[in-house]
N, C-alpha and C positions, 0 to 999 in steps of 0.2 A: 531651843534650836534657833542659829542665825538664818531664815527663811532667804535673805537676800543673798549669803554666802553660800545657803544650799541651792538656789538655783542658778548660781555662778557651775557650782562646782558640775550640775546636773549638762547645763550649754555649753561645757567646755571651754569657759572664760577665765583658764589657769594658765599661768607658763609652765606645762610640761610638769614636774610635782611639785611645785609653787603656787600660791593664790595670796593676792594681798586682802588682808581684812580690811582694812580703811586706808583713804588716799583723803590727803587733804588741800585743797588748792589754798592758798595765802595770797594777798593782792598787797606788792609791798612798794615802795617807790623805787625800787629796781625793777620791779619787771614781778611775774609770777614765779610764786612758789610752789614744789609741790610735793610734799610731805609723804610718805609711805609711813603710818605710827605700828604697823608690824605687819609681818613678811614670815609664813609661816610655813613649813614642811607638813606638806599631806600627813594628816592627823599626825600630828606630830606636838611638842609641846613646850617650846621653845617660848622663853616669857614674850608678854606682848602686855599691851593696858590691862590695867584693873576689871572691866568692865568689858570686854573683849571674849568674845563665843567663838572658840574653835568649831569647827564645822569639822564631822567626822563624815567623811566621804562614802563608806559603808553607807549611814543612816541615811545617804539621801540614794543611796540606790546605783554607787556609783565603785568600782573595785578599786581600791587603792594598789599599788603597787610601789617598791622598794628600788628607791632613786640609786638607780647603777644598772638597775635590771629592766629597764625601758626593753629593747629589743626583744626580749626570753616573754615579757609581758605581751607584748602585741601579737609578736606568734600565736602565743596559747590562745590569744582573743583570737586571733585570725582561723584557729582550727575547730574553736565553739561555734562559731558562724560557719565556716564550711560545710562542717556535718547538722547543724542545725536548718541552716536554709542552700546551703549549695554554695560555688563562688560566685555568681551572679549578685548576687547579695554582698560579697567581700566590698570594700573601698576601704582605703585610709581613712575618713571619716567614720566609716561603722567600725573598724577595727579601734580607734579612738574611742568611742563612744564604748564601746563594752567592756576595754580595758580601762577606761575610766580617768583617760587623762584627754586636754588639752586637742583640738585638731591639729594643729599646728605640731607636736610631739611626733608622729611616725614620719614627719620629712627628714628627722634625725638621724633617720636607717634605712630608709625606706625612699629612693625619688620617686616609686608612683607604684600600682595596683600588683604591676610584672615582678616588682624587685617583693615585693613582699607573699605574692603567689608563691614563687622561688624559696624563699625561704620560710615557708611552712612545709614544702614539696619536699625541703630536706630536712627540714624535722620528722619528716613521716619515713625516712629512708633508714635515716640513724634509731627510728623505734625499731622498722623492721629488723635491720643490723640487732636489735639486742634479744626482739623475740626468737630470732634463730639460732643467737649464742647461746641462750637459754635451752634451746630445744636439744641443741646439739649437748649437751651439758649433760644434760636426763638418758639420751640413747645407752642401751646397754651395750652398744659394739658398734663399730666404723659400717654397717650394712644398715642398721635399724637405724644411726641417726640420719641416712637419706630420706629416709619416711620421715623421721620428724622435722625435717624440715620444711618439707610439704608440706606434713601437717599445721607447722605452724605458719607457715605462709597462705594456706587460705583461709585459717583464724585471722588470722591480721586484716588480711582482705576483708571479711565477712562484716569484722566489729568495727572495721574504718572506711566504708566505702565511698565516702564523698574524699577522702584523705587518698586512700587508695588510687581514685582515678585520676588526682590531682596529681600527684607520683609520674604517671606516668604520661600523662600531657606535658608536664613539663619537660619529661625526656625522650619523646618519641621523635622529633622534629629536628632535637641535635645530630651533628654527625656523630658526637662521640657522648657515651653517658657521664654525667658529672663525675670529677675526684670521687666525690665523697660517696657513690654509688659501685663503684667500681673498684676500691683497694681492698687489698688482701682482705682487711677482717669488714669489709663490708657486706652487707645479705648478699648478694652475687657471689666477691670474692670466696665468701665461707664457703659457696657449693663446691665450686673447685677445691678448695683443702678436703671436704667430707669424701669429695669424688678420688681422692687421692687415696685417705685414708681407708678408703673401700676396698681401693685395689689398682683404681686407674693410674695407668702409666704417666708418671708426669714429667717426660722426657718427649713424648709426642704432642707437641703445644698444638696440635691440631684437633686430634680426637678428644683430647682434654677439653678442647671449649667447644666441638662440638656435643660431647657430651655434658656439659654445662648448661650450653643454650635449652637443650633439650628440657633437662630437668627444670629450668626456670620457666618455660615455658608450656611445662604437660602442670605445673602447679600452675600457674596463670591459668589457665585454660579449664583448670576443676573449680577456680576462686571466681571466674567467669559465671557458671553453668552450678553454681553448687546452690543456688537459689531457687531452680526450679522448681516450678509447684509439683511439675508429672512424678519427679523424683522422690517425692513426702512418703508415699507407702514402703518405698526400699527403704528411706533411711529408718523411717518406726522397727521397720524388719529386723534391720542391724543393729538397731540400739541406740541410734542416735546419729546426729552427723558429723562426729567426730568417727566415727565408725564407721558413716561410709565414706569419707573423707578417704581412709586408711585402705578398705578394699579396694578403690579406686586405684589406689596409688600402685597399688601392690599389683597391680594387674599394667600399670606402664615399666616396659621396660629399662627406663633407667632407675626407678627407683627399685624395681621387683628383681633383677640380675645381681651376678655377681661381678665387680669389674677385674678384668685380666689385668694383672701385672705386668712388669718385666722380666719376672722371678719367672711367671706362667709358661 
């Protein structure tokens, strides 16, 4: 093992997924030279000298990642720290450091702490988005996939809750919630089509997202409060807390009702 190359690789002293093995200065009667004798792609194995120790970045403790996927890499790093220690903890430096490149690497996507908060905020949106396509996929009828989407929204909640609150810090404070939180097949948007599919009129764009808000917010409100310790005896009761997740649900009116048509 190159000791000198693996504690390059450990300080962050790469460009981004490059790291020179040797540099050679020359003193020539023009002036200084100076030599790069190879230039190699994170573990990668592109020839170089005879005598030349590639440094596998793994082996010194450090995660490689696949040059074109810088951004998708630093998220992921950004959401192991999140739920690991909180975002207090976040900085482009730490998120550098665990995805294993370069400090200097997440200024490429990233101008500071807010833009990358951001965009793990919406990696957590687009998870939610697919736990609820999921969910809705499973229901046996347009009444019973309102519950499962409860349901699956305060699982989400539950297994991501440093992700979770970051969600919605990032969108509490705008006037308006992002694109990407807000179109048709987004988790929000879906409630609307489920609410449609139920029954609800979707010609009164009023009640429609009144009864929207509602539903997103009687499941916030269980994904809140479903941690309680007073509550541990009920859920044993029920059989678990997917169970009472579900009697919960069934007992709020938007998801427990039938919604009136314009047929009705």
């Amino acid at each position: 093992m190159n000791l000198r190359g693996c504690e390059a690789v450990r300080s962050g002293q790469r460009l981004d997924s490059t790291y020179l093995n040797d540099v050679k200065m020359i003193f020539t009667p023009f002036g200084l030279r100076i030599r790069v004798e190879a230039m190699r792609e994170t573990a990668s194995a592109i020839p170089g000298p005879a005598n030349a120790t590639v440094v596998d970045p793994a082996a010194c403790g450090a995660r490689p990642y696949h040059h074109g996927d810088l951004s998708r890499a630093l998220v992921a790093a950004g959401r192991r720290i999140l739920e690991a220690e909180g975002p207090a903890a976040m900085s482009l430096r730490a998120v550098a450091r665990e995805a294993g490149v370069s400090p200097a690497a997440p200024y490429h996507h990233f101008k500071d702490k807010s833009e990358l908060l951001d965009a793990v905020a919406e990696e957590g949106w687009h998870a939610l988005k697919t736990a609820i396509g999921e969910s809705r996929s499973r229901a046996a009828d347009p009444r019973a996939a309102l519950t499962e989407i409860g349901v699956a929204y305060v699982a989400f909640a539950r297994r991501n809750p440093a992700l979770y609150r970051l969600m919605y810090h990032a969108a509490c404070n705008r006037a308006m919630m992002p694109d990407h939180a807000k179109d048709a097949d987004s988790a929000y948007g879906q409630v609307a089509e489920a609410l449609v599919a139920a029954g609800a009129d979707p010609t009164d764009e009023r009640e429609l997202k009144l009864a929207q808000i509602a539903a997103w917010c009687n499941a916030h409100g269980v994904a809140e409060m479903a941690g309680f310790k007073e509550f541990e005896p009920l859920k044993e009761a029920l059989g678990g807390e997917e169970a009472f997740v579900r009697a919960i649900l069934g007992h709020v009116g938007v998801f427990g009702r039938r919604h009136r048509s314009a047929r009705d």
